[in-house]
C-alpha positions in Angstrom: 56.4 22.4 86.9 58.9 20.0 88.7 61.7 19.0 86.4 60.9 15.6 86.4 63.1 14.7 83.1 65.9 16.0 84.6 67.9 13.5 85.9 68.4 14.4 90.3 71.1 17.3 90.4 72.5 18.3 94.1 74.3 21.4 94.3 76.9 22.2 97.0 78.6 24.9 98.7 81.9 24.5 100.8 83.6 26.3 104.1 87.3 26.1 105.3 90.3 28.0 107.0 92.9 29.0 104.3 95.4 26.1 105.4 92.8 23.3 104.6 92.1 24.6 100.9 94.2 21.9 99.7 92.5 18.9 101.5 89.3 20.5 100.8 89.8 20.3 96.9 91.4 16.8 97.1 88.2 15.5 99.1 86.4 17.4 96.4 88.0 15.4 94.0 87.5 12.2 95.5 83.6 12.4 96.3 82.3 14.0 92.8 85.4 13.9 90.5 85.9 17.7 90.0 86.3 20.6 92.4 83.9 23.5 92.8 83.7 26.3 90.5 85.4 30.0 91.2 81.8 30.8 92.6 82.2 28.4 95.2 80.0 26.3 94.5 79.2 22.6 92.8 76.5 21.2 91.0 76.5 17.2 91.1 74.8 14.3 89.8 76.2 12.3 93.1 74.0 12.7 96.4 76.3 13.0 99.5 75.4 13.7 102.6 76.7 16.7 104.0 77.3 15.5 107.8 79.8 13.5 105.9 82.1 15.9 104.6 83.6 18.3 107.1 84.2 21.2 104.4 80.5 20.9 102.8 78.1 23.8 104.4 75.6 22.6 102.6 73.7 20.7 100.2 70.5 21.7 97.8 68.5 19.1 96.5 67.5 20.3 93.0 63.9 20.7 92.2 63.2 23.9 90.0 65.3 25.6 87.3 64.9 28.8 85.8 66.6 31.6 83.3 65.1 34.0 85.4 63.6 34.9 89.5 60.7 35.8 87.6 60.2 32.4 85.9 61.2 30.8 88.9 58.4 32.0 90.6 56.5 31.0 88.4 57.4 27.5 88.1 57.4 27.2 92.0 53.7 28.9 92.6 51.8 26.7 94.8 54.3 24.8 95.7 52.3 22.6 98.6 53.9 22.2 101.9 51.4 19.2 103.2 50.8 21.4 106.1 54.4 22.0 106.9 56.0 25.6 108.3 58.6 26.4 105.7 61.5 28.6 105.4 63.5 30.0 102.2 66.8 30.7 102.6 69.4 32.0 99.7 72.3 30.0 99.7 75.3 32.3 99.8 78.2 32.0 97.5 80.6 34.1 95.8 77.8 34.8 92.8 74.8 35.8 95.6 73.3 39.5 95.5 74.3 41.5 98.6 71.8 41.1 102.4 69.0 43.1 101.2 68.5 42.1 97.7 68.3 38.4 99.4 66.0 39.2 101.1 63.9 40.2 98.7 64.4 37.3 96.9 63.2 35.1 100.1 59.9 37.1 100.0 59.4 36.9 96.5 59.3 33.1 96.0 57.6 32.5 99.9 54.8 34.5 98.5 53.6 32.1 95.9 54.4 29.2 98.1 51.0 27.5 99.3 51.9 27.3 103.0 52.8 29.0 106.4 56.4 30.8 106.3 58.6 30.0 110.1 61.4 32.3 110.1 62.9 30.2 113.2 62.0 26.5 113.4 60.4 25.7 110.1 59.9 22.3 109.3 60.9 22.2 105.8 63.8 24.2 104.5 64.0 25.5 100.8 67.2 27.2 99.6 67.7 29.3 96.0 71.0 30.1 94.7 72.0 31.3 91.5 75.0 28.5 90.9 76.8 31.2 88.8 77.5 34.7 87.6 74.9 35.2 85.0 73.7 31.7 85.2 70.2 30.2 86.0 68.5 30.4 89.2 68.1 26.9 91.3 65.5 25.7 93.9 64.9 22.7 95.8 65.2 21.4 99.4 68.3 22.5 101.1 69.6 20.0 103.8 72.6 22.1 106.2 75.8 20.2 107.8 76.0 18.6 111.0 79.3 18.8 112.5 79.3 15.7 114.1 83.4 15.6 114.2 82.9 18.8 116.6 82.0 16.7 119.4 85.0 14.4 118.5 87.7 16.9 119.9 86.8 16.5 123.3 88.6 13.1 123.1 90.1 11.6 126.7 93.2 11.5 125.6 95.0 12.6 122.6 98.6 13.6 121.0 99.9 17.1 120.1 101.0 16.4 116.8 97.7 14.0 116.1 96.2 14.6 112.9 92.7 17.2 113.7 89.4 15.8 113.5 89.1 17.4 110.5 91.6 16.1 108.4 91.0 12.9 109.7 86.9 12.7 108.5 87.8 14.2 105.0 91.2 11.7 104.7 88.6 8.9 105.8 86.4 10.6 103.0 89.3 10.3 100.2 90.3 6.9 101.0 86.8 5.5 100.8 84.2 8.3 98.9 81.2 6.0 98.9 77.6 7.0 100.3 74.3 5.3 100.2 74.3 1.6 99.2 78.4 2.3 97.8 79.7 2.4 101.4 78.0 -1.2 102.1 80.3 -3.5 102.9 83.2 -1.4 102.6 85.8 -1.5 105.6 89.0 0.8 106.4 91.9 -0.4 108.5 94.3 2.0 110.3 98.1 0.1 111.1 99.3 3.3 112.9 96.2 4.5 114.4 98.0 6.7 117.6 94.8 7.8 119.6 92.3 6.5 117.2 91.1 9.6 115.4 91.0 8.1 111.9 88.8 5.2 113.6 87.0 7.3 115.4 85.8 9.5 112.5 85.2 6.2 110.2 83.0 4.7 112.8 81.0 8.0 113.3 80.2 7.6 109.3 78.9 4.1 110.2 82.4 2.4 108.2 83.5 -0.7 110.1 86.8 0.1 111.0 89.7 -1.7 112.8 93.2 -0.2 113.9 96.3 -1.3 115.6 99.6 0.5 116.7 103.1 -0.5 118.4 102.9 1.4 121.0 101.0 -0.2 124.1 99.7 3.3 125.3 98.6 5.0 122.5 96.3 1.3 121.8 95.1 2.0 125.7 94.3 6.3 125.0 92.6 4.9 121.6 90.6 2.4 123.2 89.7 5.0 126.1 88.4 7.9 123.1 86.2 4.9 121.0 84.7 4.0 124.5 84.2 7.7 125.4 82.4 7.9 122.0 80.5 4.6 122.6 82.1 2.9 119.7 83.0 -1.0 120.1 86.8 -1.0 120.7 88.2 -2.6 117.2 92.2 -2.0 118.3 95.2 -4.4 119.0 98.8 -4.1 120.3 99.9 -5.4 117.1 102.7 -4.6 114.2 101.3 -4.2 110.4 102.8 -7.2 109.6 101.0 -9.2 111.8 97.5 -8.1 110.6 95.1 -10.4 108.6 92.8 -10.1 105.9 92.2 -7.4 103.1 90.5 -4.3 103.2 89.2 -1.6 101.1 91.3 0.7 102.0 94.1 1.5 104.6 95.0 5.0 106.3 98.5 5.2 107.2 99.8 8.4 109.2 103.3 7.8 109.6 103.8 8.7 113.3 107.5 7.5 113.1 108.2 10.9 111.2 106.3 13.1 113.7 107.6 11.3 117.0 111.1 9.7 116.1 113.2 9.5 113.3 112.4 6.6 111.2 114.7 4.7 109.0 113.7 4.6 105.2 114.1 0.6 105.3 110.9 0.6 108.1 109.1 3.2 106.3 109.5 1.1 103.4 107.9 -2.2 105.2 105.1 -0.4 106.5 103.9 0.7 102.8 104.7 -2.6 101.2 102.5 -4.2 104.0 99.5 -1.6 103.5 100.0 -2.7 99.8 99.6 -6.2 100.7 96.0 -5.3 102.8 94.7 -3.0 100.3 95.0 -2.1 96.6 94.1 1.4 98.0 95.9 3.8 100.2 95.8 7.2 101.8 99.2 8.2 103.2 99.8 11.2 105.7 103.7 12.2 106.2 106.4 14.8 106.9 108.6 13.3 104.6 109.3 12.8 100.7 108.6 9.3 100.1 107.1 9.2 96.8 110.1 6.8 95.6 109.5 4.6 98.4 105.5 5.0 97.3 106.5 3.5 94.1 108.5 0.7 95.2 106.0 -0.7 97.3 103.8 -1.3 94.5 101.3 1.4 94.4 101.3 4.6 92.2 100.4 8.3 93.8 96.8 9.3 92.1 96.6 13.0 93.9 98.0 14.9 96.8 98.0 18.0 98.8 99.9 19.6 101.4 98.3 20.7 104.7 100.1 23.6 106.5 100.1 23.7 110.3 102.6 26.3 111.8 106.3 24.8 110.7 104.7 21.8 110.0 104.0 20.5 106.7 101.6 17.2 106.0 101.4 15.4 102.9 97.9 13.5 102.3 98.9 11.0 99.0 96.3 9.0 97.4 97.2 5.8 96.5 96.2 3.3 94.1 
């Protein structure tokens, strides 16, 4: 039977290159408040859709639990598809039998599904995954990624050392980790925004996002990338100080340490001025600036260091 006294549970499994480990398990933290388990995988109360993130593979709507395959099966058998092709595919973590035994599980549980199996364009997708070593076996819906910030790194125009479209969704991710009716509302500025990939990625998530920068040409190649994207240009020529309003959170990458040496006392009025826009920062930088952090009014609430070559980011949290 379908566990309908269970409140919904989503479970999710995760993919990134060694280097973005960190940022993974601070976005991680962010979105559901914990970090996946050493299986790779985590079970959730909190629906989020995977397109969102760009470290979540995928995401398994919970229906059916069991102690056992065997139970399983039972528990799915006759499983209507309302006419649909269908597809069962064993989500693969670090707890997952090897290629041939998951197969066998596919056949196993398509067998007692009432319905006609589609290897290659099925129109609903079930996934199974035992969540953990020895733990109980899982079934529901599975819903796959949709890189969306792929098509983002064909921008116009862009800088060397400009933050990846990567860590730019999952930074736009930690400073606002809202879905559904959460993320109404909600609205991110960007006071250094360079090229405009932190808008860029914002807007692609449907968050209402607005940027400026100093520097007359970077505000003309970001304008040129949000057009190319057919996003509503939301960018001045304008200094932080200058900008109006409050916001529910602010993304500052701190080009003045990538491009130019910056003196402490600037750094300084930049963060006091995101402090006065938003009670809630996320901070990328070269440099240690915790104390400078502090005495701008706002406290670091997690971190993580993201290698690139001789290059070293820091993401801070800030509250």
């Amino acid at each position: 039977m379908n566990d309908t006294d269970r409140a919904q549970r989503y479970y999710y499994t995760f993919a990134c290159r060694e280097e973005e480990e960190a940022l993974s398990r601070m976005e991680q933290r962010a979105l559901f408040g914990e970090t996946a388990t050493p299986d790779g995988g985590l079970l959730s109360c909190r629906p989020f859709p995977p397109g969102r993130s760009p470290f979540i593979r995928e995401r398994l709507d919970v229906r059916y639990e069991a102690d056992t395959l065997e139970q399983l099966a039972a528990r799915i058998e006759g499983l209507p598809t309302e006419g649909r092709t269908f597809k069962i595919s064993c989500i693969k973590n670090r707890a997952a039998p090897d290629y041939a035994q998951q197969r066998l599980i596919e056949r196993r549980l398509g067998a007692v599904i009432r319905g006609k199996a589609d290897m290659r364009q099925p129109e609903l997708l079930f996934g199974v995954v035992q969540a953990q070593a020895g733990g109980s076996w899982l079934f529901g819906v599975l819903q796959q990624h949709e890189s969306v910030w792929l098509r983002h790194q064909a921008k116009p125009r862009s800088y060397s050392t400009a933050l990846s479209t990567r860590t730019a969704r999952a930074v736009v991710n930690i400073a606002l980790p809202y879905s559904g009716q959460e993320l109404a509302g909600k609205r991110l500025y960007d006071p250094c925004c360079g090229m405009g990939t932190v808008l860029i990625e914002a807007l692609s998530m449907g968050i209402p996002a607005a940027g400026s920068d100093l520097n007359p040409l970077a505000v003309m190649g970001a304008r040129a990338n949000l057009a190319h994207f057919g996003y509503q240009e939301t960018i001045r020529v304008q200094d932080i100080a200058e900008v109006e309003g409050s916001y529910d959170a602010v993304v500052v990458d701190l080009p003045y340490n990538l491009c130019s040496v910056s003196p402490l006392e600037e750094q300084q009025r930049i963060l006091e001025q995101a402090r006065r826009l938003s009670r809630r920062a996320v901070l990328v930088t070269t440099e240690e600036i915790e104390e400078l952090v502090l005495a701008a009014g706002f406290t670091v609430q997690d971190s993580c260091q993201i290698p690139k070559g001789k290059l070293v980011r820091k993401v801070l949290l800030c509250r």
